[in-house]
N, CA, C and O atoms as CSV, one atom per row, in Angstrom:
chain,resi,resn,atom,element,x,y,z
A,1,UNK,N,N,90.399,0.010,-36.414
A,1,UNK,CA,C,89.618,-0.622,-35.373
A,1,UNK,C,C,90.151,-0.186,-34.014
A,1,UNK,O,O,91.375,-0.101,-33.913
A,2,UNK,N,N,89.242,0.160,-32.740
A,2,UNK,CA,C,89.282,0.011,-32.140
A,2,UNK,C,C,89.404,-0.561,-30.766
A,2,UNK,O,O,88.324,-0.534,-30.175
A,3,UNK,N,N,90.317,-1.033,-30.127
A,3,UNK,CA,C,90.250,-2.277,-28.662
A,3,UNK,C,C,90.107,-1.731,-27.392
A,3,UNK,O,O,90.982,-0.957,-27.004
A,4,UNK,N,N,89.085,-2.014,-26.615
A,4,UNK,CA,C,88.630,-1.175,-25.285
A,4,UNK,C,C,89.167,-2.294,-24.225
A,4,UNK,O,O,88.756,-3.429,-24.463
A,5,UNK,N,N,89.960,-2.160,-23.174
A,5,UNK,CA,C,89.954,-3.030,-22.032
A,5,UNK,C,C,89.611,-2.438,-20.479
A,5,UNK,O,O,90.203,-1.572,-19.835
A,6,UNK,N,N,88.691,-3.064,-20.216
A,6,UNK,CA,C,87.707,-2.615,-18.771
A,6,UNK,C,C,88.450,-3.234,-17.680
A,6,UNK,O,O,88.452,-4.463,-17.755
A,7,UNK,N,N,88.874,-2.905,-17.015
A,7,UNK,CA,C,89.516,-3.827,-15.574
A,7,UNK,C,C,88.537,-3.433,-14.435
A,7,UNK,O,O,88.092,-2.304,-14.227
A,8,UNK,N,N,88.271,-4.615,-13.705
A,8,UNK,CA,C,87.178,-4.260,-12.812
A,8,UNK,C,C,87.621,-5.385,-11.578
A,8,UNK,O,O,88.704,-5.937,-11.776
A,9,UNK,N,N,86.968,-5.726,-10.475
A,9,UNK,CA,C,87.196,-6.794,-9.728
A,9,UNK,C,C,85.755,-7.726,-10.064
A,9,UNK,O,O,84.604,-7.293,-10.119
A,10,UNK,N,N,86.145,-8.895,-10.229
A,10,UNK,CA,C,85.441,-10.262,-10.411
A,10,UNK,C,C,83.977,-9.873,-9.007
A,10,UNK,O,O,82.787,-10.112,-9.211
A,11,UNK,N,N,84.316,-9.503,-8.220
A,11,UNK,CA,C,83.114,-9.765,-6.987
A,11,UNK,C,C,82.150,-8.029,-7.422
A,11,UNK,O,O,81.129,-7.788,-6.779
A,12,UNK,N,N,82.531,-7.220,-8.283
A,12,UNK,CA,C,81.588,-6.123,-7.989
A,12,UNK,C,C,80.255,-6.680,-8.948
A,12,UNK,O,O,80.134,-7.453,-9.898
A,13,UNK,N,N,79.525,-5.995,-8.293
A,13,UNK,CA,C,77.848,-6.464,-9.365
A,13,UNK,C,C,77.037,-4.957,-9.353
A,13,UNK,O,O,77.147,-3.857,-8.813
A,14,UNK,N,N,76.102,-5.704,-10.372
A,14,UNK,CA,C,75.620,-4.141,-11.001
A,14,UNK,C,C,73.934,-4.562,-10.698
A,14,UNK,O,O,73.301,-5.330,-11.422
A,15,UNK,N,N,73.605,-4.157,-9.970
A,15,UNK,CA,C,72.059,-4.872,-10.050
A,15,UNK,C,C,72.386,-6.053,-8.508
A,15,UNK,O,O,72.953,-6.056,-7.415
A,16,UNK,N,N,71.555,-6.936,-9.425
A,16,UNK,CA,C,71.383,-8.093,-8.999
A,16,UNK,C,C,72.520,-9.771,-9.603
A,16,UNK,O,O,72.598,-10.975,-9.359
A,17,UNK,N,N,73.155,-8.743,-10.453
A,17,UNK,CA,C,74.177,-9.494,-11.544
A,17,UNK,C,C,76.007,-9.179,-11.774
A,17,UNK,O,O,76.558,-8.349,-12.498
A,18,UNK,N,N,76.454,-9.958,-11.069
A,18,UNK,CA,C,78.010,-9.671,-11.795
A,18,UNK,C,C,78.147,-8.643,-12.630
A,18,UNK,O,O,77.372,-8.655,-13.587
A,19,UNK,N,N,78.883,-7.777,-12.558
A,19,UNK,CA,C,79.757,-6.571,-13.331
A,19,UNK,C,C,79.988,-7.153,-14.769
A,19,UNK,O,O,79.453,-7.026,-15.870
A,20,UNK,N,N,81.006,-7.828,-14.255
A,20,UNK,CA,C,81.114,-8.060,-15.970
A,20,UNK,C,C,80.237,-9.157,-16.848
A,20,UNK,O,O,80.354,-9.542,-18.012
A,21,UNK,N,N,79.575,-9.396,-16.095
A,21,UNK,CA,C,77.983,-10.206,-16.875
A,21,UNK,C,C,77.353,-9.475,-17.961
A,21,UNK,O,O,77.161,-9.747,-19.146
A,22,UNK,N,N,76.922,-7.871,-16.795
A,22,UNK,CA,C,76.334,-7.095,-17.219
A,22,UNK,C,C,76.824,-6.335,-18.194
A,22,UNK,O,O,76.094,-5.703,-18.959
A,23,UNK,N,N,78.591,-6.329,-18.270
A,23,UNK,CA,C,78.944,-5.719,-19.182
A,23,UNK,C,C,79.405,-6.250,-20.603
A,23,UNK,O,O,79.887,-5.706,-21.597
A,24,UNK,N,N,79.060,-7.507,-20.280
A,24,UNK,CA,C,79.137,-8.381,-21.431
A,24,UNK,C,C,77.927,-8.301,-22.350
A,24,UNK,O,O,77.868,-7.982,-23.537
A,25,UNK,N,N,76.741,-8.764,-21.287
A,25,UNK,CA,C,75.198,-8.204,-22.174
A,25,UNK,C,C,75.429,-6.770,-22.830
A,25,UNK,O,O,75.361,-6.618,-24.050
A,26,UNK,N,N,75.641,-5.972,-22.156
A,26,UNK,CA,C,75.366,-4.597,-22.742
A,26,UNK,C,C,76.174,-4.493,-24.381
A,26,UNK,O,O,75.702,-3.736,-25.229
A,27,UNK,N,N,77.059,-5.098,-24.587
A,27,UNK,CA,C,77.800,-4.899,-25.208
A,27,UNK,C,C,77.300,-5.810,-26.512
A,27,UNK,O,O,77.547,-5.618,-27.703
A,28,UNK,N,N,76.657,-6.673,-26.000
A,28,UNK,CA,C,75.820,-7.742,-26.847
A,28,UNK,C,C,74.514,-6.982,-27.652
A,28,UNK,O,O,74.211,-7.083,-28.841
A,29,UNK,N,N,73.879,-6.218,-26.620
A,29,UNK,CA,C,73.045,-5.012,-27.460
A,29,UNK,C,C,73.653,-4.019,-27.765
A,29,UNK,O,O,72.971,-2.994,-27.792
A,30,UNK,N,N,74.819,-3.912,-28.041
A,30,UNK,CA,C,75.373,-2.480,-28.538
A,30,UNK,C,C,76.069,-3.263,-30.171
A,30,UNK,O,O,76.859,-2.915,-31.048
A,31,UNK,N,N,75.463,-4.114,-29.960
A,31,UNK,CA,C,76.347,-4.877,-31.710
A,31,UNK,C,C,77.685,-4.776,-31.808
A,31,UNK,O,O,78.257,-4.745,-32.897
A,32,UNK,N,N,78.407,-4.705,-30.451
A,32,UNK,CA,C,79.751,-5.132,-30.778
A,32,UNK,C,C,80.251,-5.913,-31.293
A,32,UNK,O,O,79.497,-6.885,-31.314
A,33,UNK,N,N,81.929,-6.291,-32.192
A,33,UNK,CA,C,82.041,-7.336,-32.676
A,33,UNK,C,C,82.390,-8.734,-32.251
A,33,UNK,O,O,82.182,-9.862,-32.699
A,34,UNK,N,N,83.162,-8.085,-30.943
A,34,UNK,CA,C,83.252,-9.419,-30.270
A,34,UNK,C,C,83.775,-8.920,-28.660
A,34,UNK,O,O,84.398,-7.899,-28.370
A,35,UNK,N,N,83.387,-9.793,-27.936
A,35,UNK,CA,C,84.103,-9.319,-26.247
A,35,UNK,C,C,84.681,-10.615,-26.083
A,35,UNK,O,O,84.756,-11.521,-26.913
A,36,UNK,N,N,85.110,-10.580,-24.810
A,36,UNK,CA,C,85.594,-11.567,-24.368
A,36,UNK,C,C,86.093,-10.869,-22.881
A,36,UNK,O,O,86.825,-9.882,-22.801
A,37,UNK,N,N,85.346,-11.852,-21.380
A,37,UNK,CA,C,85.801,-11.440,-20.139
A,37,UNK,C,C,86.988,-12.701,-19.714
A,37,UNK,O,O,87.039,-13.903,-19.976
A,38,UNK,N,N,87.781,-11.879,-19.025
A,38,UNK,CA,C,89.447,-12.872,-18.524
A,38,UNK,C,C,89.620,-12.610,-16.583
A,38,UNK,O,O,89.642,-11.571,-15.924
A,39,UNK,N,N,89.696,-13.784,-16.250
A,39,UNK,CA,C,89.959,-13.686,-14.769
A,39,UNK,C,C,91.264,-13.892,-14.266
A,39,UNK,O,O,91.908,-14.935,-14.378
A,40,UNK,N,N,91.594,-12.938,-13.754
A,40,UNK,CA,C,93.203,-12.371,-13.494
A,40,UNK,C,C,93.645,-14.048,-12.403
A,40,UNK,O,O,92.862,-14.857,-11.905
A,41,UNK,N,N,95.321,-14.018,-12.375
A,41,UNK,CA,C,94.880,-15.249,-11.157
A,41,UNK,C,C,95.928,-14.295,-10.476
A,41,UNK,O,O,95.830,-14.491,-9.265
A,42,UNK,N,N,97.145,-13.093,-10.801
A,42,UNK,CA,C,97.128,-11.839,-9.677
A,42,UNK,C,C,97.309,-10.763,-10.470
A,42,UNK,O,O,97.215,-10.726,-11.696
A,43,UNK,N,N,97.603,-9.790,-9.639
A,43,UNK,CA,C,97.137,-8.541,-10.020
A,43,UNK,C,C,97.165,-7.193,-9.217
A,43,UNK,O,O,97.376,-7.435,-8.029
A,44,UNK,N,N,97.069,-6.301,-9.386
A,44,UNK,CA,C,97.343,-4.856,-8.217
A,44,UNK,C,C,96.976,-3.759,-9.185
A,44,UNK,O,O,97.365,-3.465,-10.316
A,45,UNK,N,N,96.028,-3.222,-8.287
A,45,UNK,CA,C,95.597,-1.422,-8.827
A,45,UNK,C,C,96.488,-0.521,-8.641
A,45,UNK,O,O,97.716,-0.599,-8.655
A,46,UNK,N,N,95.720,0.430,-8.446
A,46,UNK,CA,C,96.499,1.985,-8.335
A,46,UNK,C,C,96.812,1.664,-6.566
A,46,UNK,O,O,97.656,2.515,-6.286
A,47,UNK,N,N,96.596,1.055,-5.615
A,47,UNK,CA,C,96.886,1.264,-4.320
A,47,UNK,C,C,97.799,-0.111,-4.257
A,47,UNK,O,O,97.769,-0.876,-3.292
A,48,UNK,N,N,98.370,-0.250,-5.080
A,48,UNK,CA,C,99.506,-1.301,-5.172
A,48,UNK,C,C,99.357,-2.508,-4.440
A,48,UNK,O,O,100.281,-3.316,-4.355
A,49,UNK,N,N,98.278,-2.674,-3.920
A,49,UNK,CA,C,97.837,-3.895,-3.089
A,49,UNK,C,C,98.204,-5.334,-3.905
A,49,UNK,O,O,97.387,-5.711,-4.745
A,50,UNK,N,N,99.096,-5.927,-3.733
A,50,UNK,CA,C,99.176,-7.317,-4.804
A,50,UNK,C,C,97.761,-8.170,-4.366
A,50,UNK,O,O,97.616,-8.555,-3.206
A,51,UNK,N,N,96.852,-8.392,-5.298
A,51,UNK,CA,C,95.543,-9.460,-5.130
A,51,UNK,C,C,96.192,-11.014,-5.566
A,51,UNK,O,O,96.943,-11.262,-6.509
A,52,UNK,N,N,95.691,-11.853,-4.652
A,52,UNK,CA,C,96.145,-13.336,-5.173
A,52,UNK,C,C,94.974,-14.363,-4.632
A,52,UNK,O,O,94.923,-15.063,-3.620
A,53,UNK,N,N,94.014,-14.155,-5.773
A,53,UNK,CA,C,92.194,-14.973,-5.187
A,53,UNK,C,C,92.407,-16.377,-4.796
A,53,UNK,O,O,91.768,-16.884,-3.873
A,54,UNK,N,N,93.324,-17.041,-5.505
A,54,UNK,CA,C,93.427,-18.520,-5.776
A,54,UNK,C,C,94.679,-18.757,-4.606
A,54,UNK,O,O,95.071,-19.924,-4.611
A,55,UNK,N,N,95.248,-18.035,-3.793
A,55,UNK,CA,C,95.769,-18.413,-2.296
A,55,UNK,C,C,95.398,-18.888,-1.503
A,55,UNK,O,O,94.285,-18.447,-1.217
A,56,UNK,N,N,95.755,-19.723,-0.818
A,56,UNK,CA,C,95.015,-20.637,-0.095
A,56,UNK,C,C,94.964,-19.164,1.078
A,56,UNK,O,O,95.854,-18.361,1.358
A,57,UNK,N,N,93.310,-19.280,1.635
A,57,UNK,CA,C,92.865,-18.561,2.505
A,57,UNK,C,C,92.773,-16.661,2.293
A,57,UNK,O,O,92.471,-15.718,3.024
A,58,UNK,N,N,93.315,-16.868,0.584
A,58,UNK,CA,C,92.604,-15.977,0.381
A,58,UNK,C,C,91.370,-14.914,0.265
A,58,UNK,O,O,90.673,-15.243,-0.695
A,59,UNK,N,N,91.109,-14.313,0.601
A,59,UNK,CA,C,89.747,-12.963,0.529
A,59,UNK,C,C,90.146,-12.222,-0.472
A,59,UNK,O,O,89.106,-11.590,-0.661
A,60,UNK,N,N,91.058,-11.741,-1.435
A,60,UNK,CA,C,90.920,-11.245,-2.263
A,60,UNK,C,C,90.285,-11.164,-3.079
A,60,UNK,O,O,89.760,-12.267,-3.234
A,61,UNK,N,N,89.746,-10.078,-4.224
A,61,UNK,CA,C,88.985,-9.797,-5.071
A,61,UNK,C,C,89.638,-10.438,-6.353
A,61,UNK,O,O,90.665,-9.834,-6.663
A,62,UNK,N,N,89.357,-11.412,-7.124
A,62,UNK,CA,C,89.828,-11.453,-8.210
A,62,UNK,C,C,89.902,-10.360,-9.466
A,62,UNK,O,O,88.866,-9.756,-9.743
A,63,UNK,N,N,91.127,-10.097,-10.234
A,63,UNK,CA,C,90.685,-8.693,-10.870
A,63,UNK,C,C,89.985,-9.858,-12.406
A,63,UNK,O,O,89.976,-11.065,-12.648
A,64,UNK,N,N,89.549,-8.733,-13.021
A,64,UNK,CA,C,88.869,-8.957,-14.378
A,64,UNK,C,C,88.976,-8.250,-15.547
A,64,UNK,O,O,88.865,-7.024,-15.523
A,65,UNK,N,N,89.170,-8.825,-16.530
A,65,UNK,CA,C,89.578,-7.904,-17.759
A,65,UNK,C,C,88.505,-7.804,-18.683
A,65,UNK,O,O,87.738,-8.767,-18.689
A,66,UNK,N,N,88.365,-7.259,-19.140
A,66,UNK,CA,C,87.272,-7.602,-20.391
A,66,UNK,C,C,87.541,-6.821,-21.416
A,66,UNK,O,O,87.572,-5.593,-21.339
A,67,UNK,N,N,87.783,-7.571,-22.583
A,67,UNK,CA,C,88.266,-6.704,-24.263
A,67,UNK,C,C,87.047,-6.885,-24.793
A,67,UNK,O,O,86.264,-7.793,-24.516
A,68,UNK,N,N,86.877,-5.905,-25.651
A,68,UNK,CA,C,86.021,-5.841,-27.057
A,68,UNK,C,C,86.670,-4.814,-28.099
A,68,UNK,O,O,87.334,-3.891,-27.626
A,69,UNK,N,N,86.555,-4.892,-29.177
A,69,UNK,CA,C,87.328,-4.635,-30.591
A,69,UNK,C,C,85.717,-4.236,-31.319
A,69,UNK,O,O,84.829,-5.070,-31.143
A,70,UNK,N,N,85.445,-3.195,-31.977
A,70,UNK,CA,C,84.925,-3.284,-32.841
A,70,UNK,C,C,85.594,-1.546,-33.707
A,70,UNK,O,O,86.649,-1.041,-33.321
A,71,UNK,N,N,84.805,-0.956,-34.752
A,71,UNK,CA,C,84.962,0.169,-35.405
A,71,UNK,C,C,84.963,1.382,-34.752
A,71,UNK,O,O,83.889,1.578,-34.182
A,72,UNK,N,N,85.901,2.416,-34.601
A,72,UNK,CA,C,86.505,2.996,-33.375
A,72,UNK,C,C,84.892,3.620,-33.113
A,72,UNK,O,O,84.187,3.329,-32.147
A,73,UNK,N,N,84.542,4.497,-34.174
A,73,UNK,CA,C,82.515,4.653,-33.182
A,73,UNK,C,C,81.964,4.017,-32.831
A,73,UNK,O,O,80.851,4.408,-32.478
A,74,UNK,N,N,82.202,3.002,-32.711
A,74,UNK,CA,C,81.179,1.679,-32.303
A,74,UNK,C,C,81.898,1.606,-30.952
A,74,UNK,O,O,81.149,1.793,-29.993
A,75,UNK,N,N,83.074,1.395,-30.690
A,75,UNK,CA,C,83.307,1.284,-29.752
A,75,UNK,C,C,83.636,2.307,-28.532
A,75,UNK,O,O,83.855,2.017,-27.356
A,76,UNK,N,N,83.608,3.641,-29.174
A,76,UNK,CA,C,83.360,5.370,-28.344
A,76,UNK,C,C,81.568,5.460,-28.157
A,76,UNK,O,O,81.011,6.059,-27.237
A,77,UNK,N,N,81.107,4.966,-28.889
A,77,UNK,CA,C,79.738,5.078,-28.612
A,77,UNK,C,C,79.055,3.970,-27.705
A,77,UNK,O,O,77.922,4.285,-27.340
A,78,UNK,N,N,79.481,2.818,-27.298
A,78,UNK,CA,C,79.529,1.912,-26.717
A,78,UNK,C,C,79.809,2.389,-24.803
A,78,UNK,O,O,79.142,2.366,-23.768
A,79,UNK,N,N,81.351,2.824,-25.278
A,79,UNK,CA,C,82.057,3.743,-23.946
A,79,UNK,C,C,81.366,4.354,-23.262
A,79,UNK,O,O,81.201,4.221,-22.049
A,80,UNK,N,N,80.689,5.401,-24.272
A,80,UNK,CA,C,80.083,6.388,-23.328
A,80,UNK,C,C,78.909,6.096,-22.673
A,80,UNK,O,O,78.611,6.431,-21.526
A,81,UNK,N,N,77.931,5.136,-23.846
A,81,UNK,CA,C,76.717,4.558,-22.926
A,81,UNK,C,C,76.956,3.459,-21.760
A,81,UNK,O,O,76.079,2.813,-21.187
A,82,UNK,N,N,77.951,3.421,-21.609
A,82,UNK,CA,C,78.561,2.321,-20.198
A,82,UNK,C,C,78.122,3.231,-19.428
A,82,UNK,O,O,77.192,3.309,-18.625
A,83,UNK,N,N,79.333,4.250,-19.970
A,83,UNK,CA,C,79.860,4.951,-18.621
A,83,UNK,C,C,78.520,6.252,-18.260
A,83,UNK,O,O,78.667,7.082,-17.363
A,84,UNK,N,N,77.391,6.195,-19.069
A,84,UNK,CA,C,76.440,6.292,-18.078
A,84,UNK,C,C,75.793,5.688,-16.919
A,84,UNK,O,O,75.155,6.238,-16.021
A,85,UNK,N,N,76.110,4.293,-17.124
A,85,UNK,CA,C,75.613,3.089,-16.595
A,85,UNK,C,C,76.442,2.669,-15.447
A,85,UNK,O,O,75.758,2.372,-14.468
A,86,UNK,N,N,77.777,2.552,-15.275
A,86,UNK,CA,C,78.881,2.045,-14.735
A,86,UNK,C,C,79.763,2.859,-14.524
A,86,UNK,O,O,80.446,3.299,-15.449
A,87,UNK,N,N,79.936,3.238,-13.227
A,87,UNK,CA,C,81.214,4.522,-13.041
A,87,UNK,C,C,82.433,3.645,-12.647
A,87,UNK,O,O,83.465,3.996,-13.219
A,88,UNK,N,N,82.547,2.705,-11.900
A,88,UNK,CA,C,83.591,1.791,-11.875
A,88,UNK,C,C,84.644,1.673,-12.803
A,88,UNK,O,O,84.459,2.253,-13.873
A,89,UNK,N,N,86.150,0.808,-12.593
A,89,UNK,CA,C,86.380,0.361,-13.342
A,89,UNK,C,C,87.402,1.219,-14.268
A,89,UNK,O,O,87.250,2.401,-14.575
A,90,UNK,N,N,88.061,0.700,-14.502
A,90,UNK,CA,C,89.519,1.566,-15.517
A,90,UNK,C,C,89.571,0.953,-16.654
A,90,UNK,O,O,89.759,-0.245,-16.865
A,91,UNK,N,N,89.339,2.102,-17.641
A,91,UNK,CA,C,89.310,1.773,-19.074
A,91,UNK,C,C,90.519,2.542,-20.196
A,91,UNK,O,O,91.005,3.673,-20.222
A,92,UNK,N,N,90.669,1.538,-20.905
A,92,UNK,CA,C,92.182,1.701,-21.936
A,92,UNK,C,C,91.856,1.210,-23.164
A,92,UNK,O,O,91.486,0.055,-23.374
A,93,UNK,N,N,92.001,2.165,-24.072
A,93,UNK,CA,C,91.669,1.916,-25.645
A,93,UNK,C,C,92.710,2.051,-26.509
A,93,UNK,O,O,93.576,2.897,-26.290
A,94,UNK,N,N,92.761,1.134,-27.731
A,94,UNK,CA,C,94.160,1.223,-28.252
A,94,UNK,C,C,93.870,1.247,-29.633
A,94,UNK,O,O,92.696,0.897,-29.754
A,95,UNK,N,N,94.482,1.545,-30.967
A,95,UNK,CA,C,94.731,1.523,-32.047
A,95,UNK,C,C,95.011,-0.234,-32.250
A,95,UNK,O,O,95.968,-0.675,-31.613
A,96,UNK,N,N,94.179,-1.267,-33.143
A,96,UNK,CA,C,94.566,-2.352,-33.578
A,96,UNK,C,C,94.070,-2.478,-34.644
A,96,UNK,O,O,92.989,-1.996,-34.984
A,97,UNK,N,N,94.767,-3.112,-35.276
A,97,UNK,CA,C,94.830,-3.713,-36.700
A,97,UNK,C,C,94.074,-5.600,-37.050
A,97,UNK,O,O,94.609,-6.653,-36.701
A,98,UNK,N,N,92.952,-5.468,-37.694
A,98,UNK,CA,C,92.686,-6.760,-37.781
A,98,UNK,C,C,93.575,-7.403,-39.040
A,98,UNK,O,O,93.631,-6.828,-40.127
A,99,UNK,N,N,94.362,-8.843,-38.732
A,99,UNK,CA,C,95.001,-9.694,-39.292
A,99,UNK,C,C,93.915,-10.100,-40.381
A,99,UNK,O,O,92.694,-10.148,-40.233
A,100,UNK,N,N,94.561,-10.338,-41.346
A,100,UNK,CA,C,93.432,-10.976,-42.014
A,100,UNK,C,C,94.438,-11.741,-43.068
A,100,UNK,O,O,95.286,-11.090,-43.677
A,101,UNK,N,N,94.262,-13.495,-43.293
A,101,UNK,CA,C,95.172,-13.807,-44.501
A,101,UNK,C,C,94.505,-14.240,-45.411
A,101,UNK,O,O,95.042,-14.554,-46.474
């Protein structure tokens, strides 16, 4: 199995709709097995900027994570039809093992 994690900021939108809304739906028609989006409370990109949304008088961007796990083609075939869709965003895929007792 495959695990994809998308990092994006909480305020970008795709349309008329939140980023990771949209990338939650999409993923919902792509028959993934499961997602799940996570809201950072801090965090820092590649320009080392520390983000902290929940500071008082903060403007920061909250960052955002979003995992999904399904069968490694399912989830390369998934990838790539994003990333027709969505150029944003830093993506990391890993080798996991589903537990099962």
């Amino acid at each position: 199995m495959l695990q994809a994690q998308i990092f994006i900021d909480k305020d970008e939108v795709f349309g008329s709709q939140p980023l990771y809304e949209f990338i939650i739906k999409f993923l919902l028609k792509q028959n993934i097995a499961g997602a799940t989006a996570f809201r950072g409370v801090i965090g820092f990109g590649e320009h080392h900027q520390l983000k902290r949304p929940d500071s008082l008088f903060s403007f920061d961007e909250p960052p955002m994570l979003i995992i999904f796990i399904d069968q490694d083609e399912k989830v390369l075939n998934a990838l790539t039809a994003l990333r027709r869709q969505v150029s944003s965003g830093f993506i990391v895929t890993s080798q996991v093992e589903r537990f099962e007792v």
